[in-house]
C-alpha positions in Angstrom: -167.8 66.6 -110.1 -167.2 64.7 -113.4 -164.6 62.3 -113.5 -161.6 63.8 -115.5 -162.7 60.7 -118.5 -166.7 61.3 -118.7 -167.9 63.0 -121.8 -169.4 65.7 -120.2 -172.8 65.5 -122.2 -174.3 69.2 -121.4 -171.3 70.9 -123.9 -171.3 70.7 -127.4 -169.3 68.0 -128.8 -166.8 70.2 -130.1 -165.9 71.5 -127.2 -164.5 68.2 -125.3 -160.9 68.8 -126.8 -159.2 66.9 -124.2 -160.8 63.8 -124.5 -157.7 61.5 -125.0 -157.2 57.9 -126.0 -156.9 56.6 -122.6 -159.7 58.5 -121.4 -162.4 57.3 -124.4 -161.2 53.4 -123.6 -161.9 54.1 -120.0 -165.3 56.1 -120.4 -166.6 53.5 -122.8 -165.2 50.1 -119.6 -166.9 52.5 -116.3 -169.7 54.0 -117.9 -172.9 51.6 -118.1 -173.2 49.4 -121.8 -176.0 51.2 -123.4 -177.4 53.1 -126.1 -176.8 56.1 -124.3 -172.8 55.7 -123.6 -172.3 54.4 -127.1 -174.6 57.7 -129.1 -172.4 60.0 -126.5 -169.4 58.2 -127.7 -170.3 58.4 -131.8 -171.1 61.6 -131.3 -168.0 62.1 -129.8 -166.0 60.9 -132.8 -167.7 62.4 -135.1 -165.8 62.6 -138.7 -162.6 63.0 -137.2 -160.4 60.2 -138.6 -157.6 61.0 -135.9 -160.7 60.3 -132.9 -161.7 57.0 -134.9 -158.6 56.4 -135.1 -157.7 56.1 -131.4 -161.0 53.9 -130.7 -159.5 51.6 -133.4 -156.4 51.3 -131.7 -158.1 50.6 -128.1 -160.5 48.4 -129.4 -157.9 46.2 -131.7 -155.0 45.7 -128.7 -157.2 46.5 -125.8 -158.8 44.8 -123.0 -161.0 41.8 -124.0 -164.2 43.8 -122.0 -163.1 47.0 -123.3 -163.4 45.2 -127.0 -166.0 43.9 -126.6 -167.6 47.4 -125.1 -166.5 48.9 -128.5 -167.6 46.6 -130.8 -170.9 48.2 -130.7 -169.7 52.0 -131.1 -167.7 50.9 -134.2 -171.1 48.7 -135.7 -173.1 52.6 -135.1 -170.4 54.3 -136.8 -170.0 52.1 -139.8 -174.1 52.0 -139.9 -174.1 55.8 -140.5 -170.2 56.7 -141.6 -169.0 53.6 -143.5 -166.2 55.2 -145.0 -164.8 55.7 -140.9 -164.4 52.0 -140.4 -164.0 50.9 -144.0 -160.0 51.5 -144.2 -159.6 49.1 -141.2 -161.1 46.3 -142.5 -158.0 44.1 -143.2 -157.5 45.2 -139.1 -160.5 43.4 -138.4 -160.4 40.2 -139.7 -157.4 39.0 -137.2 -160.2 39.4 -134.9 -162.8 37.7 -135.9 -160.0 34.7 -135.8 -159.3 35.5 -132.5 -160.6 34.0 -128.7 -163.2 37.0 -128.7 -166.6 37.9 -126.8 -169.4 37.1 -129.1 -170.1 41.1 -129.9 -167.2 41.1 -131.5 -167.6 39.1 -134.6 -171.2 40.1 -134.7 -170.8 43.7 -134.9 -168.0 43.2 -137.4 -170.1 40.8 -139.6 -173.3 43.3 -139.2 -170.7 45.6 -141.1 -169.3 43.0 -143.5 -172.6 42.2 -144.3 -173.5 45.6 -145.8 -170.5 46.2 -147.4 -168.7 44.9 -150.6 -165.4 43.9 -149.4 -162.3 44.0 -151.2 -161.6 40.4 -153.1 -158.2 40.0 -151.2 -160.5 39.1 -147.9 -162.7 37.3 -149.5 -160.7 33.8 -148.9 -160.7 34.1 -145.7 -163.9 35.2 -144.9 -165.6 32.3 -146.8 -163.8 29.7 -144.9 -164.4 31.4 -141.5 -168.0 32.3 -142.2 -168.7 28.3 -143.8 -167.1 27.3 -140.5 -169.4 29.9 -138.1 -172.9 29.4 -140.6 -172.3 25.5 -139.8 -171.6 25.7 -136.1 -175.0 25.0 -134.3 -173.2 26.4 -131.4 -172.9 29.7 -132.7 -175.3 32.7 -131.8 -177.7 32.9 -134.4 -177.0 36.8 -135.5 -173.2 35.4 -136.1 -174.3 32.9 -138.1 -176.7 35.3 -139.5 -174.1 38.1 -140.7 -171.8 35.0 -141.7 -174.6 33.6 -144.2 -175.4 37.1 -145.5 -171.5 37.7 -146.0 -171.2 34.7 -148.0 -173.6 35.6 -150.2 -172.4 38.5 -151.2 -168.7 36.6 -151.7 -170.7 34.0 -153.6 -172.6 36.5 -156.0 -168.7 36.2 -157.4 -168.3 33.0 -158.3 -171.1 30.5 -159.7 -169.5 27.5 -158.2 -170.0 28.9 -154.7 -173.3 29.5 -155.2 -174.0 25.8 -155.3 -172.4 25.1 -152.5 -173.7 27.7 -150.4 -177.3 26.9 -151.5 -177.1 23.2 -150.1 -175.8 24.4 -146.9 -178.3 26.8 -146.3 -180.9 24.8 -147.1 -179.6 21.9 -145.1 -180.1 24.5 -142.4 -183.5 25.6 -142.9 -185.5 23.5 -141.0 -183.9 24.0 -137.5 -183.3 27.9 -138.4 -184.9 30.0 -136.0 -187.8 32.3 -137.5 -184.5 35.2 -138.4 -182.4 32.6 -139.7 -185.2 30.8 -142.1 -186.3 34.6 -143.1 -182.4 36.0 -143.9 -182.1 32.4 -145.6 -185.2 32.9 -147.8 -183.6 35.8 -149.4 -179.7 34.7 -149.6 -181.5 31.5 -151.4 -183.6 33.8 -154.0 -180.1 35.5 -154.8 -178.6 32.5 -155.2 -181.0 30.9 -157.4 -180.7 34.2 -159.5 -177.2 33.0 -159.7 -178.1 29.5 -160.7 -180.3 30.1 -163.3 
């Protein structure tokens, strides 16, 4: 028998009404981390803002594993539904400023990354992303998602451009072979910029 919190995967979607807040946070901590769990999980929510809404809420004040277990439900979700995670975006930036696992800020930047974020973030963002793009000590995908956010803040403002450009190229030679590439094309939009 299935534990009372276990998506049980042989009924349609629609037809797990009872799956509760609690028991999503701790289906997605006991169930193994994998593609599997997290497409059951997506599928799960669906387009139903009050279900995203309750992964939201576990993710943002709960556990530090179950966070960092979400983080990569919410990336899938905002891949395919943007407009899901998109009103919680001034949620997510106390996170990235937070003590978090890695997954966190890189699933969150993947996001950021694709999007175009509203201006009032875009302060913020620039110094956390400068701070993450020039931290050797950061995984490369954050520092990734950081350099690709900052160009799309920079496409705004000429002056940033500039600045940006140096950094990355400062970068370049000790990039790893996804760093240089994602750098190649953030520097062609820049010099766009430039020009």
């Amino acid at each position: 028998m299935l534990p009372v919190y276990a998506i049980p995967t042989s009924l349609p979607v629609e037809d797990i009404s009872s799956f509760t807040l609690m028991d999503i946070c701790t289906y997605i901590i006991d169930q193994p981390h994998s593609k599997e769990v997290v497409a059951e999980v997506v599928a799960y929510i669906g387009r139903d803002p009050q279900r995203m809404d309750e992964l939201m809420q576990g993710f943002m004040t709960g556990s530090y594993r179950l966070a960092q277990r979400a983080a990569w439900t919410i990336r899938k979700i905002g891949d395919t539904h943007p407009d899901m995670v998109q009103p919680y975006i001034s949620d997510l930036i106390p996170l990235l400023q937070a003590e978090v696992h890695d997954a966190i800020p890189r699933n969150i930047l993947a996001l950021f990354a694709q999007w175009e974020l509203p201006e009032d973030t875009w302060g913020t963002l620039w110094d956390l992303c400068f701070e993450w793009l020039n931290n050797p000590q950061k995984p490369i995908a954050i520092r990734v998602h950081a350099m690709t956010v900052l160009g799309n803040i920079a496409s705004h403002y000429p002056e940033l451009a500039g600045e940006l450009h140096m950094v990355i190229e400062s970068h370049m030679p000790e990039g790893s072979a996804g760093f240089q590439s994602r750098g190649r094309k953030i520097l062609k939009k820049l010099d766009k910029i430039l020009a």
